[in-house]
N, C-alpha and C positions, 0 to 999 in steps of 0.2 A: 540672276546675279547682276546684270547691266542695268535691271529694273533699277537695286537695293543703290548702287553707284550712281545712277540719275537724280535718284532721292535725296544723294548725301550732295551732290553735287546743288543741286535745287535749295538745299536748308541752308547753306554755305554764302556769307553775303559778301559783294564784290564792294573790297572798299574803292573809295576812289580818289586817287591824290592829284594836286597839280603838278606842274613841270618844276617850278621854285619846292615843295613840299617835298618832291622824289631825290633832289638836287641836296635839299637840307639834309634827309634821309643817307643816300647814300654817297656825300661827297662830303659835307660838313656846312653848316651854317654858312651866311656870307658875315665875312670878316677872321673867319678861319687859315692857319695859312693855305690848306688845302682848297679849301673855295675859294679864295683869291687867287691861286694857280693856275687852276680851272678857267675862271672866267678870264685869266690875263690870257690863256693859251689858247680859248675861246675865240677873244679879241685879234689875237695876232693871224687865227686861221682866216677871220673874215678877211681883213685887211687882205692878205694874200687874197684870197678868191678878189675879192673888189680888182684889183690891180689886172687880175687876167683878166676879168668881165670886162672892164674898161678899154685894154689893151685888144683885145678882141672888136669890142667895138668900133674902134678907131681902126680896125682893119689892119694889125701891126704884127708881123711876128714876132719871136722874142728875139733875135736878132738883129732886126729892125728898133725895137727899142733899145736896146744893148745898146748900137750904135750912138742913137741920139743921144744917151746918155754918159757914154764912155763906157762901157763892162763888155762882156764876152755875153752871149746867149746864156750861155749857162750858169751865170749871174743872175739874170730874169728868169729862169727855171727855180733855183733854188728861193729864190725870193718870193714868186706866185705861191711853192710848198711851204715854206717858212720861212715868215716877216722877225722871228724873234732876235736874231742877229744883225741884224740891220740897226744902220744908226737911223735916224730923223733925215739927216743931211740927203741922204739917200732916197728914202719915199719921197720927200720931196721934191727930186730932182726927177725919179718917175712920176710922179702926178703932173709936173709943170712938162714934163715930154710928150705927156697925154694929154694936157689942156686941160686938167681936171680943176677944180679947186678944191684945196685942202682946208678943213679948219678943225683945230685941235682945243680941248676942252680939259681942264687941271681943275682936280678940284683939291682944296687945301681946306682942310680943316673947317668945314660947314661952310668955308664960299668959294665960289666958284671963278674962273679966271680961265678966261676966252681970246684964241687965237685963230685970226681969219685967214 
């Protein structure tokens, strides 16, 4: 019986997709509003991690930056988990209490429009 299962398992061919291909498959094409979703909520997650990596390496707690910036701790808590409520004015004001530099990229309609 485990022979006849190896066999069927053996004749069975492993397709192979990429990460963009699995994404089209099971989330929607890009330009979708659902793959637009995705990738915007994608976006916000990095930003958040960035912000604790950064934070972290400047040896800050989130209290510590809180401070520099005006907010409570738990302002920088919810901000590291989710950048999506957040205005501009704001990351800003944490990357410039980091030392970071920020630069933001718009693109409108096949051209592109770059802020340092």
């Amino acid at each position: 019986m485990n022979h006849l299962k190896a066999m069927e398992t053996k004749n069975k061919k492993l397709k192979m997709m990429t990460l963009d291909q699995m994404k089209d498959k099971d989330i929607g094409k890009i330009g979708t509003p659902q793959r637009d979703q995705y990738e915007f909520d994608l976006r916000m997650e990095i930003l958040g991690n960035m912000i604790k990596s950064v934070r972290k390496e400047r040896n800050l707690t989130q209290e510590q930056l809180g401070e520099l910036i005006g907010v409570q701790k738990s302002q920088i808590s919810k901000l590291e988990r989710n950048t999506k409520n957040v205005t501009i004015e704001t990351i800003l004001k944490v990357f410039s209490a980091l030392k970071a530099n920020v630069r933001f990229s718009v693109e409108l309609n096949e051209s592109e429009f770059n802020v340092a």
